[in-house]
N, C-alpha and C positions, 0 to 999 in steps of 0.2 A: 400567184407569183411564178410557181414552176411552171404554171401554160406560157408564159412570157418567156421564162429563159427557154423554153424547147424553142419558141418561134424564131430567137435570136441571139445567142451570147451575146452581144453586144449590150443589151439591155442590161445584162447582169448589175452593169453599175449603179444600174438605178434601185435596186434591191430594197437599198434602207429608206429610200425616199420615198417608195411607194409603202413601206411598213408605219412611214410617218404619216404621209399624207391621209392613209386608213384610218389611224390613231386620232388627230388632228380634225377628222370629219365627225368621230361614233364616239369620241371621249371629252368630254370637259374635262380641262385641265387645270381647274381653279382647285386646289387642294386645300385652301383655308378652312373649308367645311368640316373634314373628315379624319381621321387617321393619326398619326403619329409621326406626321411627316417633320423632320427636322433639318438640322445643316450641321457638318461636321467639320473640322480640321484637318490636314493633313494627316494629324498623331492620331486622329482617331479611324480614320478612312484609307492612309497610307495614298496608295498611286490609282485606287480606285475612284470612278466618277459618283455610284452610290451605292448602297447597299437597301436591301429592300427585302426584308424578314428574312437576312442572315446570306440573304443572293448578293453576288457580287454584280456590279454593271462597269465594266472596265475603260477606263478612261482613253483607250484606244476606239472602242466600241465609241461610247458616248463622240470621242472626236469623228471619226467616218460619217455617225448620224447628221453632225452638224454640218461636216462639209458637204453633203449631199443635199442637206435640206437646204444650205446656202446657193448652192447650184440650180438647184429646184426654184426657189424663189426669183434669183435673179432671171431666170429664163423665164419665169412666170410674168415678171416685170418689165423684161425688156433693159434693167439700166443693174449697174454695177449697187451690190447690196453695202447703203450707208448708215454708218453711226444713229444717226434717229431712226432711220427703217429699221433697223437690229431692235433699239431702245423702244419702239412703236410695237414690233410685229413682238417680242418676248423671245426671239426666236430659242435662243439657249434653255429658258425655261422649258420653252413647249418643248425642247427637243430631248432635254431630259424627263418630264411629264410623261412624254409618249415611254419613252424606254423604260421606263419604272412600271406603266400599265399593261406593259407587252408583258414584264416579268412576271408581277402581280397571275396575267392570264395564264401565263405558261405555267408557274406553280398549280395553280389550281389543275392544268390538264393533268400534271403529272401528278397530285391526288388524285383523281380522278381516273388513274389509267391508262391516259389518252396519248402518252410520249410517245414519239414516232421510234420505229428502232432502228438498225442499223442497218440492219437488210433491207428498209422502205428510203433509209438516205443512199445507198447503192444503188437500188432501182431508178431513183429519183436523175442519180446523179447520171446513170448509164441510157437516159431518154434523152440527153441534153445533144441534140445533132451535133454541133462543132467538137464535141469530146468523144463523138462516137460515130463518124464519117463510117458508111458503107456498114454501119451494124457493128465497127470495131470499136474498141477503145482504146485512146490515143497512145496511152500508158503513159506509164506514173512523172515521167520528166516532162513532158508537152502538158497534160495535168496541172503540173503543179506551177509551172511559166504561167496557163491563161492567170491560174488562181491568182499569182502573186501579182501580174499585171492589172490587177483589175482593183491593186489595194489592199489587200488582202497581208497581215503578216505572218500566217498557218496556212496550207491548206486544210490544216485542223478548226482552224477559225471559218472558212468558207463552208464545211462541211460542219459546224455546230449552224452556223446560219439556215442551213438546208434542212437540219433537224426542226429549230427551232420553227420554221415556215409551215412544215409538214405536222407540226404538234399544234401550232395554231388551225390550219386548215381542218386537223381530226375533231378540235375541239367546234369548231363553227358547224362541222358535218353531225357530230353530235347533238349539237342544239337545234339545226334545223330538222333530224330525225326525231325530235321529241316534240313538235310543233303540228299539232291536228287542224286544218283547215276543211270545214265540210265544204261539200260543195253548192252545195243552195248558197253558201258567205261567201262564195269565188266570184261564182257567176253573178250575184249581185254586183259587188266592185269592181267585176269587169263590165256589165251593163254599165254602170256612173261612169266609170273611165274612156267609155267608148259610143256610146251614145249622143249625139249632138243634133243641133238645125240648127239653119242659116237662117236667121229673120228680118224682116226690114220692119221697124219699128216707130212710134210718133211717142213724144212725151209731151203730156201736160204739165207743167211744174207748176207748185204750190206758190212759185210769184204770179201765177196768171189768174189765182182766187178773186172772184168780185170780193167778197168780201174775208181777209185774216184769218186766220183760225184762231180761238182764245178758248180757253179752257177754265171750268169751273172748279172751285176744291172739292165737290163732289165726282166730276168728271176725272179728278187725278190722284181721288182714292181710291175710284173705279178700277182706274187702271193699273194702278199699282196691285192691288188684290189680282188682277185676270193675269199679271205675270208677273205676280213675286219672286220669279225665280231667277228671273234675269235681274233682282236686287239681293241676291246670295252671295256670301264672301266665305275665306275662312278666316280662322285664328286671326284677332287683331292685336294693334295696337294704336294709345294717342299719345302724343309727345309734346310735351312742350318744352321748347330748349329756346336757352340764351344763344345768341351768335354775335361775335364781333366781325361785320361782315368787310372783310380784305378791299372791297373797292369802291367802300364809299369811304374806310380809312385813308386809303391811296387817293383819295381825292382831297384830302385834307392836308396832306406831306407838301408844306410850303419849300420850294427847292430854290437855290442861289447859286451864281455862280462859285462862291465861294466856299459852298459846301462840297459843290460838286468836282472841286478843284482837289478840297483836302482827302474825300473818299478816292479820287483817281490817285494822290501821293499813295494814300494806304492799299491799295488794292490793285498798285503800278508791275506787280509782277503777273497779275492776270492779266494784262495786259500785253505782254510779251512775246512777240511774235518771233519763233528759231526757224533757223534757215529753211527757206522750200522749195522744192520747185513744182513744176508741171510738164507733166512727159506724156507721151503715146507710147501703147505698146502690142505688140503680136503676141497673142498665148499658143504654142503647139504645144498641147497636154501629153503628157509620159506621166505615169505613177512611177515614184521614187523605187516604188518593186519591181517594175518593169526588166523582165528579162534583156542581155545584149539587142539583138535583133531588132525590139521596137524601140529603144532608145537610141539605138542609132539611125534606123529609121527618121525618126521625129527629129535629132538633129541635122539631117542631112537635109529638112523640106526647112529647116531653117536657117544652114548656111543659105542656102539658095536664094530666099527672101531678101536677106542681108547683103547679097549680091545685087539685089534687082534696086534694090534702093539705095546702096551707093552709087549706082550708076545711074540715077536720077527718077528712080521709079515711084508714085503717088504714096506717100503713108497710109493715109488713112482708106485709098482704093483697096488697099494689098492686107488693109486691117479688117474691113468689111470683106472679102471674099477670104481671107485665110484667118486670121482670130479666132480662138474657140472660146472667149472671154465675152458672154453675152451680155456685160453690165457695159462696156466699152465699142467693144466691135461695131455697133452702131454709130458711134460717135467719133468714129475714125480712128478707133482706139485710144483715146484721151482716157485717162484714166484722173484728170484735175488736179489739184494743187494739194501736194504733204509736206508733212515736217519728217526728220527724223521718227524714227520708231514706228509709224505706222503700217510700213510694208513690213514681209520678210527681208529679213537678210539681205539677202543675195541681189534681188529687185530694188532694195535701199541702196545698196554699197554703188552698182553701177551707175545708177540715176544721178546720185551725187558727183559722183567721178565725172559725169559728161560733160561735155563741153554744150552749149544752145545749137542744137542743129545736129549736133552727133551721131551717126547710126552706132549703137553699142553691139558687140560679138552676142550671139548667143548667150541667153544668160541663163543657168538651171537652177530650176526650185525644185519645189516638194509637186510643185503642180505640173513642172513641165518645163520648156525653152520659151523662153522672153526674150523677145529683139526689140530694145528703149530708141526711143529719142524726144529728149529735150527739147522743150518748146520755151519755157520760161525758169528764171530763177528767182530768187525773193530773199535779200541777205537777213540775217538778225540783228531785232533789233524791238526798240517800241513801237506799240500804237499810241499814234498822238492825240491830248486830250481831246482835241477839236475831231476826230476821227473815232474816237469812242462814246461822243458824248450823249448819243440817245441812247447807248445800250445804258450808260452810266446813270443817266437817269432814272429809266427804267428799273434799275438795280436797286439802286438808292432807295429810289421811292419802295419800291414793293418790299425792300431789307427793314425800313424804319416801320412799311404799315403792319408788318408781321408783328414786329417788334411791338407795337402798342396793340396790336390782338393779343397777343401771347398775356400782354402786363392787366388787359381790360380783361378779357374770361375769369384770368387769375382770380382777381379780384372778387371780379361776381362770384364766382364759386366758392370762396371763401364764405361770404354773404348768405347763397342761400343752406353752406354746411352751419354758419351760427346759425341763423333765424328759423331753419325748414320749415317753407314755408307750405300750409296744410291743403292750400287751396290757389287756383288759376291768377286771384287778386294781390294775393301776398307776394306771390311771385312776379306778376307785373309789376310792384310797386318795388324791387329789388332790383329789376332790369333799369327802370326810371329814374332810379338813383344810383346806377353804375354810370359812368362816361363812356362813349360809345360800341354800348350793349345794346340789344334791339331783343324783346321777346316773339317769337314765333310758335306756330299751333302746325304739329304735322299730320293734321286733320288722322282720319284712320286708316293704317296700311298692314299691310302683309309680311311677312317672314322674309321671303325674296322679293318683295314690290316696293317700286318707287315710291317715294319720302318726298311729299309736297314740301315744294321750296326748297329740297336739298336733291333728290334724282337719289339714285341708289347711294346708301351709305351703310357696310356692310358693318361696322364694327358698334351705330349706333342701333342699326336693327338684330342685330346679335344681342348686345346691353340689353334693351327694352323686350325681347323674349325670355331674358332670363331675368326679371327684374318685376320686383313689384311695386303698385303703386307709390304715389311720393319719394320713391328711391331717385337717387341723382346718380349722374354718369360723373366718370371719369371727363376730364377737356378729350373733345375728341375731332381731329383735324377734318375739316370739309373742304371743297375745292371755293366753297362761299368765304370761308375761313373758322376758325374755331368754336368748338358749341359746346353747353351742358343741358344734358337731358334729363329731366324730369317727369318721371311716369305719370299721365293721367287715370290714366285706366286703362284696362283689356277686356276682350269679351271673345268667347269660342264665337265657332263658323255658326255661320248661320244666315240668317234671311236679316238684312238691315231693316231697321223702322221707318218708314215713312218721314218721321223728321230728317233724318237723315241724309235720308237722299232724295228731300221731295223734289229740290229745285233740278233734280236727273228726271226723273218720275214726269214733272210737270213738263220738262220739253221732249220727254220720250210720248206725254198725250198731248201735247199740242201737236208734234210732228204727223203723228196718227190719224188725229181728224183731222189736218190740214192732206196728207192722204186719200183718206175716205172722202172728203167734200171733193178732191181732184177730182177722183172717180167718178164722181155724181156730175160735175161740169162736163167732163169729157163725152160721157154718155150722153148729155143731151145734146150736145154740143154736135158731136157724130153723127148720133143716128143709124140709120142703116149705111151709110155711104161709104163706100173702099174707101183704103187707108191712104191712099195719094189724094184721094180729095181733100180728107181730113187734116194732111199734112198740108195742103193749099190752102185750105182754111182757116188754119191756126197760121199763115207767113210763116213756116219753117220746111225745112230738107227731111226726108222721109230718111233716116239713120239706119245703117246695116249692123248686126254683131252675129257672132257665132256662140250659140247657147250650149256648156255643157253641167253635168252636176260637182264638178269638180274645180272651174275656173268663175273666177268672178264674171261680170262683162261690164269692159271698160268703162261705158260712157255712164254707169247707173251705179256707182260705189252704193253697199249697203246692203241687205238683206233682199233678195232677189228670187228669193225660192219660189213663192208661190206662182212668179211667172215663167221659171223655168219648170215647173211642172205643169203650167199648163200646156206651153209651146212641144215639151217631149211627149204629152199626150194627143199632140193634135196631129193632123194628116196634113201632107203640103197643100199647101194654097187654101188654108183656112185659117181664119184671124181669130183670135182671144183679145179680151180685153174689153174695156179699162179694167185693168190687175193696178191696185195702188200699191205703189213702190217708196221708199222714202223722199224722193224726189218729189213726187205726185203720183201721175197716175200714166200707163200706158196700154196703147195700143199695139198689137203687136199680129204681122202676116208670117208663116211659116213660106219659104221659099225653097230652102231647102232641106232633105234630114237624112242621118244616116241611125237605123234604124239596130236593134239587136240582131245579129243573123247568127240564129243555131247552130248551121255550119260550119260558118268562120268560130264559133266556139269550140266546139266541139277538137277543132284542130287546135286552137292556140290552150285549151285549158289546165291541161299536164305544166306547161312553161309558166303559166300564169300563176300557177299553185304555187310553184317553186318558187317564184320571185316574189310570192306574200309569203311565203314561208321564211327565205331571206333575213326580208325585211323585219319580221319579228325575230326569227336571230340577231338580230345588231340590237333590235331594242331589251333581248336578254339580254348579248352580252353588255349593253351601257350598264343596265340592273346589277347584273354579276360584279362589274368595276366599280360602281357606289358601294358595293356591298363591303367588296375586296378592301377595297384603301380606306372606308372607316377605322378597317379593326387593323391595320399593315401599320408596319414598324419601318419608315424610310428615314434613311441618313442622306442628303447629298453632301458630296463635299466642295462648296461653291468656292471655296479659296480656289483648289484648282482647277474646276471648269470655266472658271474667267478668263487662264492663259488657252482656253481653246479658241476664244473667242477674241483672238487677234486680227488689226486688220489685215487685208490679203488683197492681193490684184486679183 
């Protein structure tokens, strides 16, 4: 981060974004696993955002994180960041997630040691060229301007951020100094990463067989014995849960107008539409700290604007070349249709004031000067029934099918707490005599693996790891709709049985020898004859790809090694093959290769060490941050980081 502010102040702003974006690439931020992460109140948290093993993370902090990563996103997106993008992308979440993991690291540096100190934040600070023109430093009043222009409300706060970069940085320089890469493991990964040939290639596929391939139960117990390992799991579980499944009930919700008339009476205030309009607008960004000089600056490029377009100059021209509002400024600066409350302030009060067509004065936020104008208004008032009537529907139905899921699980659950029933039978015939209950089998999964017929469902593969046989669940909500789980069994890792998974087994050997027979057709098929003939032969185009050990090749999904080991073993202009692939079988010319060269080693392999050294850095510290937040004691206080997450032009 310091290489970046030396290169530019300007960048500076983007400080926290790029501390998120880090965070956000090298940490999972699902916390349900681990820790003691909670939520707090106000009376317990005060004006803090969280606290995290007795650290403060301040609610000022936490707000810059967000508006930067807001700014971040929308320039990543192209368009003004909305209510379900926020609700989609977690943003709030992630953006305290990351701040809680940064703190997490930082504690550890400073057991560890590793705190930068004051003299390394002075040095730090005194490399930054715009603070230190011609080798001087600017002194303490031009200082303390950039600081506070940049958002900043300390230059104590900018200069704990500099600490805190430089304590992460000791810590990553630590981890990578403890990281032994020999070099025989270098220059191999650099071989696979860099070694390739061009090949022009022929495929046989296994629909061009005279005759199927079919397999016997001896041929696919063969096979299963020669790679049992590719039938190895670990820790399971089998489930079998009741489901009231949400949309075959919603297809049973008989709806009338006349239902749909009294739910619109009852539910006539969600329905209410208050006053709105729809305006364009110019963003010239100033931070609310911003010293005299740039705020009047930034006002004076915006009286000028406000001139250009009273006098008949294009909005939306003058919005796309001057705008710094990148969710907008594409779109002429339309920023679409609100109500009350959802801007700030200041951007609300003018908006409302204008007249349709209006150019409004200058307006100042917290962001900066806005020049509005009005394009449309929309008074208060209702949505009429005939204008709300498919949401209402939609409502309706999916309110009442919930409603008869909720009363149907109940029920079962009740049933199999009297009866418990000891076996797969007992429990079918409990499902059979609930009203729209359906029994399901979540064949055998994993800890973190997908739940046949349901996709990840973390709170019932949680239950059923901590549960043993014939134990029932709790009702536990799905996106299918409600369930009860019922243990079948478990079994440690291990190597599955052939029962199991013979019908995988049987089409992993039928694919095999429908393979190997490719092979064998091709070969007779060929003969000695170049591969253009062969591809004349067979009516098909002689296909190019680029073989490396590292990348799949497009046209052949599937296990591919043994012919990209033949093709990096071979010299140009020599063919391999038939190599059976899962497809069939292929022929394959070397045309062209780039081969290992000692020298170009020898040069790149110091960088190349580094950058594997790295990379096992990030995957300690991921290690170190599971470690951390199992045993970490986190409060947030979400009552008040809701109000950061206002919306904003």
């Amino acid at each position: 981060m310091l290489k970046v502010m030396r290169e530019s102040f300007q960048h500076l702003k983007w400080i926290l974004v790029f501390i998120v974006v880090l965070f956000v690439l090298l940490v999972f931020a699902d916390w349900g696993g681990g820790g003691q992460m909670g939520t707090g109140g106000s009376s317990e948290l005060g004006s803090a955002a969280a606290r995290v093993n007795g650290d403060t993370i301040s609610f000022d902090e936490y707000r810059r994180a967000l508006f930067y990563a807001e700014q971040r996103v929308e320039q990543m997106y192209g368009q003004k960041l909305t209510p379900q993008m926020r609700e989609a992308l977690g943003l709030e979440q992630q953006v305290i997630s990351d701040l809680v993991s940064q703190t997490l690291l930082l504690q550890e540096a400073e057991r560890l040691n590793l705190k930068a100190t004051q003299d390394e934040v002075r040095k730090a600070i005194l490399e930054i060229p715009v603070l230190n023109p011609e080798g001087k430093f600017v002194g303490p009043e031009l200082y303390k301007n950039y600081i506070l222009g940049l958002g900043y409300g300390t230059v104590a706060d900018f200069e704990r951020e500099i600490e805190r970069d430089l304590t992460l940085q000791k810590m990553q320089s630590a981890m990578i100094s403890s990281i032994a890469i020999s070099p025989k493991a270098a220059e191999a990964l650099y071989r696979q990463r860099n070694e390739n040939a061009k090949i022009q290639f022929v495929l046989f596929g296994v629909d061009r067989l005279s005759t199927p391939a079919t397999v016997t139960p001896a041929e696919v117990e063969a096979h299963y014995k020669a790679n049992a390992n590719r039938y190895a799991h670990g820790e399971q579980r089998r489930v079998r849960y009741l489901i009231a499944d949400l949309a075959q009930l919603r297809a049973k919700v008989a709806l009338g107008d006349a239902d749909l008339k009294s739910y619109y009476d009852l539910n006539r205030e969600s329905f209410k539409s208050r006053e709105s309009v729809r305006a364009q607008h110019i963003l010239i960004p100033v931070s609310p700290t911003a010293g005299e000089p740039l705020t009047a600056a930034a006002k004076a490029k915006a009286d000028a604007l406000v001139a250009q377009l009273r006098g008949g100059a294009d909005f939306a021209k003058l919005a796309l070349e001057h705008s710094e509002d990148p969710g907008s400024r594409n779109n002429g600066g339309d920023v679409g249709w609100f109500e009350r409350g959802r801007m700030v302030p200041e951007f609300e009060n003018a908006a409302f004031s204008l007249a349709i067509g209006e150019i409004s004065e200058p307006v100042k936020t917290q962001f900066g000067f806005h020049i509005l104008r009005v394009t449309e208004k929309r008074p208060e008032g209702y949505k009429s029934f005939e204008e709300v009537r498919a949401e209402l529907t939609e409502r309706f139905a999916d309110e009442r099918a919930r409603t008869m899921a909720r009363d149907a699980i109940a029920l079962a659950r009740t049933k199999v707490e009297k009866e418990k029933p000891k076996d797969e039978a007992a429990l079918r015939a409990i499902a059979e005599s609930s009203p729209n209950v359906a029994l399901n089998d979540t064949q055998w999964f994993e800890k973190n693996g997908s739940i046949f017929g349901i996709g990840r469902l973390p709170a019932l593969s949680d239950w059923a790891f901590g549960a043993n046989p014939q134990d029932v669940s709790d009702i536990i909500d799905s996106d299918r709709g409600p369930v009860v789980g019922w243990l079948e069994a478990k079994r440690d890792a291990g190597i599955a049985d052939l029962a199991d998974v013979k019908d995988r087994v049987e089409a992993d050997a039928r694919r095999a020898k429908a393979s190997s027979s490719a092979a064998a057709e091709l070969k007779a098929l060929a003969g000695n004859q170049p591969i253009d003939a062969v591809a004349k032969k067979l009516g098909v185009n002689l296909e190019e790809s680029t073989v490396t050990r590292t990348a799949p090749i497009q046209q052949l999904p599937g296990d591919v090694s043994p012919l990209v080991d033949a093709v990096l073993a071979s010299a140009v202009g020599q063919t391999v093959g038939p190599i059976a692939v899962e497809q069939g079988a292929v022929i394959a010319k070397v045309i062209e290769k780039k081969e290992f060269d000692p020298a170009t080693w020898a040069t790149d392999q110091v960088q190349f060490t580094e950058s594997l050294r790295a990379t096992e850095a990030r995957r300690m510290q991921m290690s170190l941050l599971e470690k951390l937040r199992a045993s970490a004691k986190v409060t947030t206080n979400d009552q008040l980081l809701g109000k950061a997450a206002q919306p904003r032009v």
